[in-house]
N, C-alpha and C positions, 0 to 999 in steps of 0.2 A: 353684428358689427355696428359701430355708432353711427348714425346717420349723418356724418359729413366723408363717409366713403362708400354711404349706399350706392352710388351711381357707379361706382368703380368696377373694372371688370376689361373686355376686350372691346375695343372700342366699335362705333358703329356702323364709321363712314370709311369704308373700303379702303378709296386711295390712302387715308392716313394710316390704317391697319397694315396695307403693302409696304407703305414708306416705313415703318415702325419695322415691320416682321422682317424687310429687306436687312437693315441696321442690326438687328439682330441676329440673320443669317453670320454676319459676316463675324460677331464676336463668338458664337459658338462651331462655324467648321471648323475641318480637322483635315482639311486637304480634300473632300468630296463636296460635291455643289449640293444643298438639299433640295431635293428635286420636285418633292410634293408637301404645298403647304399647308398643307391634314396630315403631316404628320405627326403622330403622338408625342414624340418624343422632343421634336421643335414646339410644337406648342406648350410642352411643359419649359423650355429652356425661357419659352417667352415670356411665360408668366411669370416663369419667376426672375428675370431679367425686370422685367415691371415691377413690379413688388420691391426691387433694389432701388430703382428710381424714382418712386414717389411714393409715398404713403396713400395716396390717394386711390394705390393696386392695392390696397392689403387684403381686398375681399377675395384677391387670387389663391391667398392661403385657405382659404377654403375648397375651391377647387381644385387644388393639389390636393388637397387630403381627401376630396372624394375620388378622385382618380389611385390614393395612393389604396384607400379602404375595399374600394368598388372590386365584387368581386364577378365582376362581369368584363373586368379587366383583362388586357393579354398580362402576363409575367413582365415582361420589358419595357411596358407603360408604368407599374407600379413599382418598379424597383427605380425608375429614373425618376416621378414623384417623388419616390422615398428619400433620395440621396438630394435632390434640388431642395426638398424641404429641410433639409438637415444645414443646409448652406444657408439658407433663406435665415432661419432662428438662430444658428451662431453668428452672420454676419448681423444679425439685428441686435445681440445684446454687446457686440464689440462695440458697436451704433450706439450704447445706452438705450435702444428704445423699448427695450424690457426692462427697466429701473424706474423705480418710481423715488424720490425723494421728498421731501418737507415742502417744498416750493414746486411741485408742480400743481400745474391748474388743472381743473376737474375732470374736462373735455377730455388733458392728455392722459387724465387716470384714467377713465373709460376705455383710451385705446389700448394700453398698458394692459388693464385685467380683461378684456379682448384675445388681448395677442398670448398671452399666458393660459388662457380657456384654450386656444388653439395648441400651445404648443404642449399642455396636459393631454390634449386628445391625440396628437401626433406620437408623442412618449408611450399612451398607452396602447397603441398598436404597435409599437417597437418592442413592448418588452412582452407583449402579449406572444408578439412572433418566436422572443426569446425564449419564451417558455414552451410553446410547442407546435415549432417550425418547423422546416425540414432544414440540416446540417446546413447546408451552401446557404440559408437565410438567414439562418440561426448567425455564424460567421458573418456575413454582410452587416447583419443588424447589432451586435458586438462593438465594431468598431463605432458605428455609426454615436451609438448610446455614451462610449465612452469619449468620443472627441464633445459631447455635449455635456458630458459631466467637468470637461477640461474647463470649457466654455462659461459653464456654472460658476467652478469655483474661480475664474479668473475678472468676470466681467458680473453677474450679478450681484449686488449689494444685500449678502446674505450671511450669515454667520459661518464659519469655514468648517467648524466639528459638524455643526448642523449641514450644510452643504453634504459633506462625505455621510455621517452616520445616519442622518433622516433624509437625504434627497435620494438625487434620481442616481445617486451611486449602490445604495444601499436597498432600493428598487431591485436593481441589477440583477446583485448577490441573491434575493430573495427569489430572481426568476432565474435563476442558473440553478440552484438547491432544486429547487420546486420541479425544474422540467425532470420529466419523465425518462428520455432518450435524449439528455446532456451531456453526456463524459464527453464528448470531441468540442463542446462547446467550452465546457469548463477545460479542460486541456488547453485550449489556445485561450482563454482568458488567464491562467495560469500562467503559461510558458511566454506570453506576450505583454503581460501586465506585473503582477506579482509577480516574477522574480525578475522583473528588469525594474521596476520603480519601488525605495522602499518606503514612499508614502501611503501607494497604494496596499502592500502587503500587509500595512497595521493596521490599515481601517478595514481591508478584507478580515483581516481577524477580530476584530472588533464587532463590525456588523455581526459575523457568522457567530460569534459567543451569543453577542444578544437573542438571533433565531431559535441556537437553540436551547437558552435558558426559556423564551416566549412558548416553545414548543413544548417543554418539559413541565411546566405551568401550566399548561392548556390538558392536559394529560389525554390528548388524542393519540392514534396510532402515528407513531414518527419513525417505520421499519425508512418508508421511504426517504424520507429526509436524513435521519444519520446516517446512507446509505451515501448519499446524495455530499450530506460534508465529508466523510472517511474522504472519498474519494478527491475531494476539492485539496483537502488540508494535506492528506499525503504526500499530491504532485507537488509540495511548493518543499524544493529543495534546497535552497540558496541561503543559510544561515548566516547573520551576520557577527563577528567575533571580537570586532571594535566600533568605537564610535568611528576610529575615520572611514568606516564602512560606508556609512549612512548619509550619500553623497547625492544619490539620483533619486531626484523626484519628477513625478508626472506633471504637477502643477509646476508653480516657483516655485523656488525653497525660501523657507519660513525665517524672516529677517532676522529676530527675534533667538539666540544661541541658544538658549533656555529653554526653546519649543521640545516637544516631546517626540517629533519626529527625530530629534538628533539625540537623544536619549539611547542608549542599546539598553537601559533595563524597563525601558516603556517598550518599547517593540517586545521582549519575551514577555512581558507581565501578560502581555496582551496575548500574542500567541498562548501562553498558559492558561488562561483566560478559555481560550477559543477550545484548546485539547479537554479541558475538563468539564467543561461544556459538554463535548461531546460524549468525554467518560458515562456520564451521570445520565445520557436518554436512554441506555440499556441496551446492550448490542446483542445482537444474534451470535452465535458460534462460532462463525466465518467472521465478524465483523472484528471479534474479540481476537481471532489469530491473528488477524491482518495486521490490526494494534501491537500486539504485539512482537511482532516479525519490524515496527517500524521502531519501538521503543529506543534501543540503543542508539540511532543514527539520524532519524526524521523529529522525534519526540522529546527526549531528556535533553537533547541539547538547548531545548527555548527554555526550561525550565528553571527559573529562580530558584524555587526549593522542591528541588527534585524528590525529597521523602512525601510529598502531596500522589506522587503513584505508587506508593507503596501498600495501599489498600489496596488499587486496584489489581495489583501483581498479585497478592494475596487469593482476596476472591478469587481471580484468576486459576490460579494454581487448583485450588480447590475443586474446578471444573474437573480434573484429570482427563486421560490422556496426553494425548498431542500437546493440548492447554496448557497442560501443570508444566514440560518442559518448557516451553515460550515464554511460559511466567517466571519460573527459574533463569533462562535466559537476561532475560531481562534485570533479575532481581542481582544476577552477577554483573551484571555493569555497571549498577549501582553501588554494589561492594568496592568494584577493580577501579572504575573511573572517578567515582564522587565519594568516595570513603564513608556511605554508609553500612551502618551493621547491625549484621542478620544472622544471629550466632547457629540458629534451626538450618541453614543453608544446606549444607551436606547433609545433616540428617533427610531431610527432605526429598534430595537427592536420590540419598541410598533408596530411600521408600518407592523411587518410583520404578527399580530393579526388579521385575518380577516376570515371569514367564512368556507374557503378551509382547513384551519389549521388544524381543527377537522376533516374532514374529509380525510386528506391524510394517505397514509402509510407512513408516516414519520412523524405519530403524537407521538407516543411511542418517540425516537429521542429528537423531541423536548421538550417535558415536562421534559426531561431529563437533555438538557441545562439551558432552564428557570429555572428551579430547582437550577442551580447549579451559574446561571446571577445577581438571585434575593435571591442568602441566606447572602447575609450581612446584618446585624442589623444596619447598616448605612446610608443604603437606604430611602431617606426625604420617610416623610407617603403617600406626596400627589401623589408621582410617583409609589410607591407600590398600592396604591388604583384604579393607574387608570387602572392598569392589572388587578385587582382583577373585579371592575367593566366593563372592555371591554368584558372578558370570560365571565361573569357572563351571562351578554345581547348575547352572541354567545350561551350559552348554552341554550336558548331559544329555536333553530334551529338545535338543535346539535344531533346525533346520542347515544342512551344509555354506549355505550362502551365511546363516548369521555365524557359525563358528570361521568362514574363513576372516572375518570379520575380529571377531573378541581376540581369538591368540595372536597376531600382529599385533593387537592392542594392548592385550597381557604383555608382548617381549617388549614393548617400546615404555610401559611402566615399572618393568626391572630396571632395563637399562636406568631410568628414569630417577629411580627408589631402588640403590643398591641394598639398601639395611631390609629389603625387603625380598631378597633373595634366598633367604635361608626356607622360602617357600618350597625353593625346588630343589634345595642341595643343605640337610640337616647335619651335621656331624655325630654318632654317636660317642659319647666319650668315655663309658664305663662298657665292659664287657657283660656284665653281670644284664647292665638295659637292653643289650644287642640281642640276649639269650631270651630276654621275659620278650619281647618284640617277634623272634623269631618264633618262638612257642604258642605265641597267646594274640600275637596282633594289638594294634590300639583302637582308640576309640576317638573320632576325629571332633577335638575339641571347640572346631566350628560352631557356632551358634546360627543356624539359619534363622531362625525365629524372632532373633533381637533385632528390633526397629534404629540402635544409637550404632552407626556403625564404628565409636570406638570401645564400645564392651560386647562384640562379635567374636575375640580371640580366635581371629584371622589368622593373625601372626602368627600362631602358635603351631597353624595346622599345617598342610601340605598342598599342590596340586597336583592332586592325584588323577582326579580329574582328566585333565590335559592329558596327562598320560593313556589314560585311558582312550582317548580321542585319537593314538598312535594306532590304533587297529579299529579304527573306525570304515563304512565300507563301501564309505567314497575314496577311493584312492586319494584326492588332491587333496583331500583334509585330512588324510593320516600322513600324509609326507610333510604336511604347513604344522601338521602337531608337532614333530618331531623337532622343531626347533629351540624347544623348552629344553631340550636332554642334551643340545649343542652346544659347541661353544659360543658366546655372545661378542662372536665378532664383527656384526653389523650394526653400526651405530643407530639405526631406526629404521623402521618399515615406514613406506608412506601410507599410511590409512586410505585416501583416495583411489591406490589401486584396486582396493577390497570391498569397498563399500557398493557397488552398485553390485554385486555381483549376484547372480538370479539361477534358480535352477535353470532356464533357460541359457543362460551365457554359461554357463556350468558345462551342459549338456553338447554347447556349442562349441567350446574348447574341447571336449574329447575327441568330437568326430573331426575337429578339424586336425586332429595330430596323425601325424606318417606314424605308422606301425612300422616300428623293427625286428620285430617278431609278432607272427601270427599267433595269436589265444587257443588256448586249448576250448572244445569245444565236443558237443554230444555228436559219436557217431551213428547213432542212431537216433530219429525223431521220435520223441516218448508221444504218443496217443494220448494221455492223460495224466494231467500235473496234480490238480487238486482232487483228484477223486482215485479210489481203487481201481484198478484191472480188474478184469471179470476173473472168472476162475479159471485154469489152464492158460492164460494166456502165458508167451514167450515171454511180456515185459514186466520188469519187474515196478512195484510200486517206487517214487521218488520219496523222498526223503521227509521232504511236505507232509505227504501222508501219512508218513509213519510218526510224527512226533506230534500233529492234531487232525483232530475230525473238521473236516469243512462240511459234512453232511449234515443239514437238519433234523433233529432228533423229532 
């Protein structure tokens, strides 16, 4: 500190310290007398009550911050340093006395880059805290950071972009990424900042693009930090869809009508900006579905030229499984809502129809898509039929829970696609075909092997299939098949009642039903299922046995 406040500090002469500290009492209670004056928490009110009052305290800014750093301190000495210091450096630059301008004398620059060395050291235990405190700090110290970034851009004589993109805002952003065990930090900087002010939400996206283009350029490991933005950029929900949106700002609002805060295509430029940033550090597997489970609703809507994720939906796809659907997802919102076109769509589609389908836990999911890929009435017949009949030949091999599944879905695509009914009801119209059919049988002109599903000649074949799933030997799926041979006087099944449905809930629904007739069953208990009876015995072999050998040869 400059030596016209070396002498500064608590004074030395008792009664005037009493008189002083008395004076003070009386502007910091709160309806209790302070009773002992060693107390930590009066003696910080007092210093920094001093420090308010003359310059000639300023050396107490030091001793707040050793109290605030000291870690020999209780908890509830350095949090009340922490927060008197915080009032001490905004009341002081409201003061001007952190501005330097053209015409100040040397002396008062000295105390100026003084008081700025202190309040760099004060900022970087705050945001040091930010980075990896504990939650209830983490939060205290949030706020704190941000009423001083307010302070910044209000009262230092600083440039304003520079302010937000290079200060102690963009600090912040880079210690909220950075921490380790931040999601509850970033959630309330999120849900408290970002979606209530939208000055702040453009330079969050702004900072956070520049991190991690910095990050992507440095080509270190960045698992944690894209991990770290996914999470920041996802929470922020509040899209704005006009300029008269763009009303609330943290600081003033910018006099200037022209500024780029009032812009709605500077705000998405910049969000854009921020999301493809993210695209391009490489996500993990998980990181990649998240994305795209957000595409339609969190993502394409900041998007100026929404065709800039059509690569990554691509790749995307490519991944397969799960992937490839979420990438297709996405690639039809881009088809239905922004009229780009992807003529490969449905082939694509078709291609991901194969045996695993049924069987994955992410079968529920998809029937869900499909559902919502194939409900236009504008869809030619012969491309609707070749879904109808690809599932139809999978449900062949398919597990009870995925068939109760596909046929509500097959009747709610008749309905759907009447010109595609001739699947289950052919007319013969010569006698002479009736007889070469009754003789000789045909040959189902199905294509399973063609990849384009409209040169499949779907159309052409049957569902036999389904029929055949009427003597299936789960009872509940041979009574739900039968509805294919009905009349179709039900306007549509709701897919939702079927989709979760589990061998266990299967299993759970039988036993839960009243018998009205008791089952036939063995009056005698066979001794042995999979193996012969010895020789003479009374019982005869089951039925098992006699059509395979269970025995090791």
């Amino acid at each position: 500190m400059p030596g016209m406040v070396d002498g500064a500090g608590l004074p030395k002469r008792k009664r005037g310290a009493a008189t002083r500290q008395g004076k003070v009492k009386k502007r910091v209670r709160t309806g209790e007398k302070v009773q002992d004056d060693d107390d930590p928490q009066t003696r910080i009110l007092l210093l920094e009550s001093r420090i308010l009052e003359s310059r000639r305290h300023y050396n107490n800014i030091a001793i707040l911050l050793e109290s605030f750093r000291g870690t020999d301190k209780a908890a509830e000495e350095q949090a009340t340093a922490c927060v008197a210091l915080c009032r001490v450096f905004c009341r002081l630059m409201v003061a001007g006395s952190m501005s330097k301008t053209e015409d100040t004398p040397e002396n008062e620059a000295i105390i100026i880059k003084w008081l700025k060395e202190r309040y760099n050291d004060y900022t970087a235990i705050l945001l040091k805290t930010l980075q990896g405190g504990e939650p209830e700090k983490q939060s205290t110290v949030l706020i704190l950071l941000m009423r001083l970034v307010k302070d910044e851009a209000l009262y230092l004589k600083v440039n304003e972009e520079y302010a937000w993109l290079s200060g102690m805002f963009a600090d912040i952003i880079r210690s909220l990424l950075e921490a380790k065990d931040g999601q509850v930090v970033r959630e309330e900087f999120v849900e408290k900042y970002v979606e209530e002010y939208d000055d702040i939400r453009l330079y969050t996206f702004a900072v956070v693009a520049g991190i991690a283009s910095e990050a992507l350029s440095d080509q270190g490991d960045t698992a944690t930090l894209s991990s770290n933005i996914l999470s920041l950029l996802s929470a922020i929900e509040n899209i704005p869809t006009s300029k008269e949106e763009l009303e609330d700002f943290y600081v003033e609002a910018p006099k200037k009508m022209k500024h780029r805060l009032y812009s709605l295509t500077a705000h998405k430029k910049q969000a854009q900006e921020a999301w493809l940033a993210l695209l391009r550090m490489g996500l993990s597997d998980d990181q990649r579905n998240t994305v795209l489970g957000l595409v339609s609703h969190r993502i394409a809507p900041w998007f100026l030229k929404v065709e800039m994720l059509m690569d990554f939906l691509t790749d995307s796809y490519n991944v397969g499984g799960s992937t490839s659907l979420l990438a297709l997802s996405g690639l039809f919102y881009l088809i239905q809502e922004k009229n780009l076109d992807y003529p490969q769509f449905y082939q694509k589609l078709y291609s991901l129809l194969d045996s695993g389908i049924l069987h994955s836990k992410h079968r529920s999911r998809f029937f869900r898509l499909l559902d919502t890929f194939l409900s236009s009435t504008h869809l030619p017949a012969a491309l609707v039929a070749s879904f109808i009949k690809r599932l139809s030949r999978l449900l062949l091999h398919a597990p009870p829970p995925a068939i109760v599944v596909v046929v509500p879905w097959i009747y709610n695509l008749l309905k759907r696609h009447p010109s595609c009914t001739f699947m289950i009801h052919r007319a013969i119209q010569t006698k002479e075909l009736k007889k070469k059919l009754d003789q000789e049988g045909m040959d189902d002109p199905f294509n399973m092997s063609e990849q384009d599903p409209m040169q499949t000649h779907a159309i052409e074949s049957s569902l036999w299939e389904v029929e055949m799933l009427q003597s299936h030997y789960h009872p509940n799926v041979a009574t739900l098949a039968k509805i294919i041979s009905e009349q179709f006087t039900k306007n549509a099944y709701n897919l939702e009642d079927f989709l979760d449905h589990s061998y266990g809930s299967m299993l759970d629904a039988e036993l839960s039903k009243d018998i009205k007739k008791a089952p036939a069953i063995e009056y005698e208990i066979p001794k042995k299922i999979l193996t012969k009876h010895e020789a003479g015995s009374q019982f005869q072999d089951s039925l098992l046995v006699k059509l395979w050998n269970f025995t090791s040869s």
